[in-house]
C-alpha positions in Angstrom: 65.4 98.3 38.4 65.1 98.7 34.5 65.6 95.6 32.4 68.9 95.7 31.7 70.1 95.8 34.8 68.1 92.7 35.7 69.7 90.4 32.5 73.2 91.4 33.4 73.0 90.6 36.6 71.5 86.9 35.3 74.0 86.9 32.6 77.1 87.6 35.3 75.1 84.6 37.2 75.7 82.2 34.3 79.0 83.9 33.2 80.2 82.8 36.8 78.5 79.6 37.2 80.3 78.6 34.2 83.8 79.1 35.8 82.8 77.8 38.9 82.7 81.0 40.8 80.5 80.1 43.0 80.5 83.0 45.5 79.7 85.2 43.1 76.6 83.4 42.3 75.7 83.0 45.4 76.1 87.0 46.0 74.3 87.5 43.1 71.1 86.1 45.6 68.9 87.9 48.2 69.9 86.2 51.6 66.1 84.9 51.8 66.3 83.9 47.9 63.1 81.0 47.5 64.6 78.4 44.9 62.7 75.6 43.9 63.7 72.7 41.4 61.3 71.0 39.0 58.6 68.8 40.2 60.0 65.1 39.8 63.5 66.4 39.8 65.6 64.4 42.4 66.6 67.7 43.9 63.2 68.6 44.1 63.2 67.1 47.9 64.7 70.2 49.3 62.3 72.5 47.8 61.5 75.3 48.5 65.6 75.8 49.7 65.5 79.3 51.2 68.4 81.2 51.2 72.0 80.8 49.8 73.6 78.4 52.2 70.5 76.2 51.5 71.1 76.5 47.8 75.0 75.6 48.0 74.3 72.5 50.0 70.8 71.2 48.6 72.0 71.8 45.0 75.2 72.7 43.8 77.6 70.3 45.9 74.9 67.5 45.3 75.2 68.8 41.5 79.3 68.5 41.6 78.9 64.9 43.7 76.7 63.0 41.1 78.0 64.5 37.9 81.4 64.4 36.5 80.6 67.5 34.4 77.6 69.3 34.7 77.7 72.5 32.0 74.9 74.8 30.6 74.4 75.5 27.3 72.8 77.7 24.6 71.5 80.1 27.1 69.2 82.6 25.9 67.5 85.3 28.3 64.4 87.0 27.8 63.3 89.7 29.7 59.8 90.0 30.7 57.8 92.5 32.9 57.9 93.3 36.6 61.4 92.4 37.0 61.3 89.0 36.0 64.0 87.1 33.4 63.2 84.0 31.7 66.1 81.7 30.5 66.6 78.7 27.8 69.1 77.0 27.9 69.7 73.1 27.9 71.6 70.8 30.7 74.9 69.4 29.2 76.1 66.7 32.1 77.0 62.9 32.5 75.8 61.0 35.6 79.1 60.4 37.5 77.6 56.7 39.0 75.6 55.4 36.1 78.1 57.2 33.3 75.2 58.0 31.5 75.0 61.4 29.4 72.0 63.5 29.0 71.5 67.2 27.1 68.1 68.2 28.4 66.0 71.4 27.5 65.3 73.7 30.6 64.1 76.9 31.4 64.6 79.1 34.4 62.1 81.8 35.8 64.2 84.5 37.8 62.7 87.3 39.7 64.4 89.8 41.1 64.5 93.1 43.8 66.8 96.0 43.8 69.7 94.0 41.7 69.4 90.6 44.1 67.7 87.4 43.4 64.6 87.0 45.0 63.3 83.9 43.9 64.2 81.4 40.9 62.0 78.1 39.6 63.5 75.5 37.2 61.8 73.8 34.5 63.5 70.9 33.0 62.9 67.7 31.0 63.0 65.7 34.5 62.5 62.4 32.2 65.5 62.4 31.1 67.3 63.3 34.2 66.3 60.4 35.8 67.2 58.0 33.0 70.1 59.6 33.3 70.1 58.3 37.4 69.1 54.9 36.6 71.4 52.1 36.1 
């Protein structure tokens, strides 16, 4: 798979995520996808969540129950050799018990196979996520 075929189909990721079309992001994924969340993330408890179910209910409802918005911003992909993308982009969100706000840098590491998801690791300021989940 060339390049360009590997940043749109991380670009239709985000483009969906961003509307809340879930099942196309999840379709976008391999059905034994490896994600893993940032060491000292909260999420990180779950990792390595394998497959899309796994993803849906370790990550994105627990995303949508503890954050009254939860957006992604300035995304920037970068393509890099054997079929891996890198994004930057920053976590836009407020903290739905605690009310607090945070806009935190991150960075995603995709790899992909034959136009599916294979794997995916987050980076992220996990400081400021927490004071984010502390009252």
């Amino acid at each position: 798979m060339n390049t360009n075929q590997n940043i749109q189909v991380i670009d239709n990721l985000y483009k969906a995520f961003a509307t809340g079309d879930i099942p196309t992001v999840l379709g976008s994924m391999n059905p034994n996808i490896e994600w893993n969340e940032a060491e000292s993330n909260s999420m990180a408890d779950g990792n390595p969540y394998i497959g899309p179910d796994a993803i849906l209910n370790g990550v994105f409802a627990r995303l949508g129950a503890n954050h009254e918005y939860f957006n992604l911003a300035d995304i920037k992909l970068h393509d890099m050799s054997n079929n891996h993308i890198l994004a930057t982009l920053r976590y836009d969100a407020k903290n739905k018990e605690t009310g607090k706000t945070y806009n935190a840098q991150a960075a995603h590491l995709w790899s992909l196979e034959n136009a599916k998801i294979i794997k995916f690791q987050q980076f992220v300021d996990t400081k400021k996520l927490a004071d984010a989940e502390t009252k």
